[in-house]
TIBA-682132 format. One line per 10 residues: number of its first residue (from 1); their letters; for each residue x, y, z of C-alpha. Coordinates in steps of 0.05 Angstrom, whole numbers, plus 5000, padded with zeros to 4 digits. Layout:
% residues N
NUM	a	X Y Z | ...
END
This chain:
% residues 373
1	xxxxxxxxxx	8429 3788 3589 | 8394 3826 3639 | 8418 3875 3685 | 8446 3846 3755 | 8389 3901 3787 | 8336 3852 3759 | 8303 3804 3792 | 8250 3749 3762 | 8253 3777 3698 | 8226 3732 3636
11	xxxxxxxxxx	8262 3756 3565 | 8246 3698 3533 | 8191 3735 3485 | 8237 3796 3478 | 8302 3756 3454 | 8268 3713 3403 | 8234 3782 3368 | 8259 3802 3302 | 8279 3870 3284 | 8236 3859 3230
21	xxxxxxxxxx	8175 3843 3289 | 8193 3906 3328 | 8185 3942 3270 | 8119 3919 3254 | 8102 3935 3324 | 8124 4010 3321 | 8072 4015 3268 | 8023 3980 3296 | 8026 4027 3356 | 8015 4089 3308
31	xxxxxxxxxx	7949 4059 3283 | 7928 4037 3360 | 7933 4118 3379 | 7884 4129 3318 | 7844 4070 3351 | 7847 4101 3419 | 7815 4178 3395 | 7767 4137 3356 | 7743 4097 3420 | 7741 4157 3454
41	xxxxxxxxxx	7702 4197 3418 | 7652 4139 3410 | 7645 4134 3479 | 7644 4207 3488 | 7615 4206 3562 | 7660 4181 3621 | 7601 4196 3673 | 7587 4114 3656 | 7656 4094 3683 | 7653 4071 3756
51	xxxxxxxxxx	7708 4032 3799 | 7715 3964 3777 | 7782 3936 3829 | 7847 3946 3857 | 7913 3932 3813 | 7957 3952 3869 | 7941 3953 3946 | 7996 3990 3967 | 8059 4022 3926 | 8108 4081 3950
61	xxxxxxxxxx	8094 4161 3938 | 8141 4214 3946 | 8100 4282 3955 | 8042 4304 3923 | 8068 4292 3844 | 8036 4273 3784 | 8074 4224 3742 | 8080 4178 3797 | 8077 4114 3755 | 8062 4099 3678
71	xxxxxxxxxx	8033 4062 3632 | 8050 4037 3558 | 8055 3991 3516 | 8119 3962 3504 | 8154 3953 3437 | 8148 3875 3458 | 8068 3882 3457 | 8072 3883 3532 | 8024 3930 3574 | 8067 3951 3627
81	xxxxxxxxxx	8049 3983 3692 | 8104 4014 3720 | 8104 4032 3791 | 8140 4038 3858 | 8143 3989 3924 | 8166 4002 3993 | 8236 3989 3987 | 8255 4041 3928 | 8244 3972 3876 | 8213 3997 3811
91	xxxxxxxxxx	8157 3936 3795 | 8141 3922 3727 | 8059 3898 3724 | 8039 3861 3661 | 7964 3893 3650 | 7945 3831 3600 | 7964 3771 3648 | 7949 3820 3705 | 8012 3794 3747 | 8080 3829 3767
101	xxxxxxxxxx	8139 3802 3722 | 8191 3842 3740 | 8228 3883 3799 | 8296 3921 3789 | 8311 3921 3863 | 8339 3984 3910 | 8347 4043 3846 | 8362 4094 3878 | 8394 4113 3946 | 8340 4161 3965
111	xxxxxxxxxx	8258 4149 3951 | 8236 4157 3881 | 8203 4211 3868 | 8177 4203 3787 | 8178 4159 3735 | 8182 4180 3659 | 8168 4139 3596 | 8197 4149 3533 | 8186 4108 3461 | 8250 4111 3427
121	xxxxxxxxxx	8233 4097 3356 | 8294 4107 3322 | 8332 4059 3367 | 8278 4014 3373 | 8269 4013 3446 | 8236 4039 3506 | 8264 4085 3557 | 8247 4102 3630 | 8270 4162 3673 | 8268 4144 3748
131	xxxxxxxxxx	8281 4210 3791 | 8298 4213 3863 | 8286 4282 3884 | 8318 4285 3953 | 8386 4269 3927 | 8379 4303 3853 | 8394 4238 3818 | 8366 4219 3753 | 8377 4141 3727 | 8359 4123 3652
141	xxxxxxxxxx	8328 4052 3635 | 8330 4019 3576 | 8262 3972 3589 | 8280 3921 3541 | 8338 3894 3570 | 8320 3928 3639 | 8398 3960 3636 | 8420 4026 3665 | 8440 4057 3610 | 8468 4128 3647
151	xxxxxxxxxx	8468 4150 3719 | 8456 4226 3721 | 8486 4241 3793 | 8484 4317 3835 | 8437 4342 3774 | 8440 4407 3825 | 8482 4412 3882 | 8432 4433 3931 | 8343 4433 3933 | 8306 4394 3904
161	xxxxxxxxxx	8288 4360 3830 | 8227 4355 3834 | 8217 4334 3761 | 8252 4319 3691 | 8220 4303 3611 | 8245 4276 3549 | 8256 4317 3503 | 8253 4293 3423 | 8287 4348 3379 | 8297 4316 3300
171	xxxxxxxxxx	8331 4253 3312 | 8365 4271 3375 | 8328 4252 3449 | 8347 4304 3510 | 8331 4301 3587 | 8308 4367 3613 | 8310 4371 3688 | 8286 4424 3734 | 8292 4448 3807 | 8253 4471 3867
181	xxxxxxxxxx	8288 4511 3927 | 8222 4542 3956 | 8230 4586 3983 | 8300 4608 3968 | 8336 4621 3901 | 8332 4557 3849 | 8370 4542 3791 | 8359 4548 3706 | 8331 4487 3674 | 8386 4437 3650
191	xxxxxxxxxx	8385 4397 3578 | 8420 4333 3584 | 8436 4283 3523 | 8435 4209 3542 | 8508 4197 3545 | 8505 4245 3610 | 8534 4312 3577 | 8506 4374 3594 | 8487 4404 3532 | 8450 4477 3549
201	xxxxxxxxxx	8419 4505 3602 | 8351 4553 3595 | 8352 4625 3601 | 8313 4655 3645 | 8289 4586 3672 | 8311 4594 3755 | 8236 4594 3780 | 8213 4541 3838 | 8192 4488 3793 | 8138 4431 3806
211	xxxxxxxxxx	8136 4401 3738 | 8169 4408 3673 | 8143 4379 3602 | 8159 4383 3522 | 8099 4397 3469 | 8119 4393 3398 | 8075 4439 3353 | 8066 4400 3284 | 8045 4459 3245 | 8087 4505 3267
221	xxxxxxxxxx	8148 4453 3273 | 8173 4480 3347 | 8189 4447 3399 | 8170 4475 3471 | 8179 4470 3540 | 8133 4480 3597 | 8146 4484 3674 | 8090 4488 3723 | 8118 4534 3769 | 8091 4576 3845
231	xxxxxxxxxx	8041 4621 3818 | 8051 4622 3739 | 8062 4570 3689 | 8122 4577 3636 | 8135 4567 3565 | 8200 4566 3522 | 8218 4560 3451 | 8274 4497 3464 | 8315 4510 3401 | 8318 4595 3406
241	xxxxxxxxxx	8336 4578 3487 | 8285 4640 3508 | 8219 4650 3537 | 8164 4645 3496 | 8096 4665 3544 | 8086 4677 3620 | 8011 4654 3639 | 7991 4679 3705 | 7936 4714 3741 | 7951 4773 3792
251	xxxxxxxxxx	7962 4761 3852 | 7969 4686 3841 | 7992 4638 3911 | 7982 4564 3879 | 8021 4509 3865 | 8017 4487 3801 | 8006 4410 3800 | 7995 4381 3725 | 7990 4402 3661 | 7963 4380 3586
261	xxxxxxxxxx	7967 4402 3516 | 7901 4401 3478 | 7917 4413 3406 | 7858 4435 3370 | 7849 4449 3297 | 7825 4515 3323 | 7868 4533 3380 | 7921 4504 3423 | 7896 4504 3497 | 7946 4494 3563
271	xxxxxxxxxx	7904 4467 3616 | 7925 4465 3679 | 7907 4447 3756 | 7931 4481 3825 | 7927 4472 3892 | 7874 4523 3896 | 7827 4467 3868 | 7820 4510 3806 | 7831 4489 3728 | 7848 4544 3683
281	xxxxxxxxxx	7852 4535 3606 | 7897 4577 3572 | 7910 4599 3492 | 7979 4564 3498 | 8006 4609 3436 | 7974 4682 3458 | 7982 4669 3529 | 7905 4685 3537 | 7870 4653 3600 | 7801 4626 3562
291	xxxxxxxxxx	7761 4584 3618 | 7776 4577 3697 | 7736 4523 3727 | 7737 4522 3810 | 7734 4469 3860 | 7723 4461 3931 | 7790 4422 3942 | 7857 4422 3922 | 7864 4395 3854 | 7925 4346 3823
301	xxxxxxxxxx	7936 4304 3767 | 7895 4312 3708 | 7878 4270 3646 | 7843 4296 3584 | 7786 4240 3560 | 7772 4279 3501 | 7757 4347 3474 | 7686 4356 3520 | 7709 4322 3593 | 7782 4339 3635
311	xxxxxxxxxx	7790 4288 3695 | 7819 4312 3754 | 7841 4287 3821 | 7820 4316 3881 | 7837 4321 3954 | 7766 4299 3970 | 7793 4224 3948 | 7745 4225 3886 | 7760 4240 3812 | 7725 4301 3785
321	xxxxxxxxxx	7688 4298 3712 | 7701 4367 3686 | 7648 4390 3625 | 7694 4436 3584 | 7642 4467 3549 | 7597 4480 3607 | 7658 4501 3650 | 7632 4464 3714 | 7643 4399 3748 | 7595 4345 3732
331	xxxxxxxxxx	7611 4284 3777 | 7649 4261 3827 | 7677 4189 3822 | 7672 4154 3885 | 7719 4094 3900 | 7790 4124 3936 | 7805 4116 4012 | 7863 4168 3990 | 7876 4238 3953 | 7869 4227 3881
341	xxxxxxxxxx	7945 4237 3855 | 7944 4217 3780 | 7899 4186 3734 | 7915 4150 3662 | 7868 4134 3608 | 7888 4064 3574 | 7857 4007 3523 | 7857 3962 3556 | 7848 3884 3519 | 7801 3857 3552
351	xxxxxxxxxx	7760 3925 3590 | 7770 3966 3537 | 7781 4047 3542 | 7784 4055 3615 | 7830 4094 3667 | 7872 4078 3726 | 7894 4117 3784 | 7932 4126 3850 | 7920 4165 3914 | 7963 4193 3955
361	xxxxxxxxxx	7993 4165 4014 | 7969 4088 4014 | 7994 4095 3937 | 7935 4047 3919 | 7936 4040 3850 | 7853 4027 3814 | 7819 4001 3756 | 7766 4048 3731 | 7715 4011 3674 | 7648 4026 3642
371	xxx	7585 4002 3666 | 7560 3968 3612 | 7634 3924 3610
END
């Protein structure tokens, strides 16, 4: 039964599924990630995308985040858009039938600030972090039944939360939350399980954080976290509980404001963008800056396309084509009334590889598709 903070909610498809069919669908999203890095690099060249419509006119933004909604598929074969309206309602968007189907109403008591997704293989379902950053709440969703499954309430007692990850360590899922106080004192990172309890927090971790993330490193079997910080960008070993690298430039005044991990055969690169309207790649294991690429305006959310191009949104309402190789901007994408806050790159069924994105304040959410569609 769903959850009394639901509202027009359809289950019908998700209470007549099988374990057996969920299954089946966990694997089949293992071979659509192979699927997606083989479309990509086949259509190597995002300078053909252009702005195709409007999903969303309007939705709510706290601040200048990244990670304001998100997009997946669900293990019900169900390409959610998750977002936020007006009145603090987290709207579920169906990206196939192109129509909302759900709204769990009034979430939090403050504005929400982020919204984290999580696939939850082990126990078969899929999770969603809603953060509201004014109060230092955290709620945790389980999407298939749309229940709160834990209420993670005075995270910190005072400042702000500005943002929080899952965390997958063996066969165990954490929360890791972080805090801003700029400009006074903050707090060390804190590891939550799902039940609520507290398990550690990070040494050496009280920095004014914007943004906090996890990288697992296959080969060298580590798990890692990563804050975007003022002025430097940190890294920890999660399982040792200390510091693993410090990247920063002297004399540094930005603001971080997203982060990737490009795992390379090669090399691992940290790329990162600032307020400054700069994007500097780093050597995420030697702590090495490699490339800085500057802009004119201050830069946000970012979104890898592939190997050759970074996307990046800028204050100058357009989405900037980085060339990684040629360490210069290529393009500008012309189609926001609004600063570019975040930008996801989907399959979509019926456009294909594509990306969608949201400025900042009118929250507009857009369609991005290739020319030739």
């Amino acid at each position: 039964m769903a959850s009394d903070y639901c509202h027009n909610i359809n289950l019908n498809k998700m209470e007549n599924e099988s374990e057996n069919d969920k299954l089946e669908t966990l694997d089949y999203f293992e071979e659509d990630e192979k699927k997606i890095i083989k479309n990509v690099n086949n259509n190597s060249n995002p300078t053909k995308i252009q702005f195709y419509k409007d999903i969303i006119k309007k939705s709510s933004i706290f601040g200048h985040f990244d990670d304001l909604f998100c997009i997946f598929n669900s293990i019900y074969d169900i390409l959610f858009l998750v977002y936020i309206n007006s009145k603090n309602s987290i709207i579920f968007y169906d990206l196939n039938d192109d129509k909302i189907v759900n709204e769990i109403r009034k979430v939090h008591n403050e504005k929400i600030s982020n919204i984290k997704y999580f696939l939850d293989k082990i126990n078969k379902r899929d999770l969603i972090l809603s953060v509201s950053s004014s109060d230092r709440n955290i709620k945790l969703w389980n999407i298939n039944n749309f229940h709160c499954l834990y209420d993670y309430k005075n995270v910190y007692n005072d400042g702000y939360l500005y943002s929080v990850c899952f965390l997958k360590d063996d066969d165990l899922t954490f929360i890791a939350a972080s805090k801003n106080n700029f400009p006074g004192d903050s707090e060390n990172i804190k590891i939550f399980d799902l039940n609520g309890n507290k398990i550690i927090e990070i040494n050496d971790s009280n920095d004014n954080t914007i943004f906090i993330d996890s990288y697992y490193d296959i080969e060298k079997s580590k798990n890692y976290i990563i804050t975007g910080n003022c002025g430097f960008i940190k890294s920890y070993y999660f399982n040792e509980n200390k510091l693993y690298h410090k990247y920063q430039e002297t004399n540094d005044a930005s603001f971080s404001s997203s982060l990737i991990i490009n795992n390379q055969k090669e090399e691992t690169k940290l790329i990162e963008s600032n307020t400054l309207g700069c994007v500097r790649i780093w050597n995420f294991h030697s702590g090495e800056l490699l490339n800085k690429i500057k802009g004119n305006y201050c830069f946000y959310g970012i979104c890898l396309w592939n190997n050759d191009y970074l996307l990046v949104g800028s204050e100058d309402r357009a989405i900037k084509i980085l060339d990684l190789n040629k360490g210069k901007i290529i393009k500008s994408l012309i189609g926001h009334e609004d600063y570019v806050m975040s930008i996801k790159k989907i399959i979509h069924p019926k456009y294909g590889i594509c990306i969608i994105s949201q400025g900042y304040p009118s929250g507009q959410i857009k369609l991005w598709v290739f020319k030739d569609y």
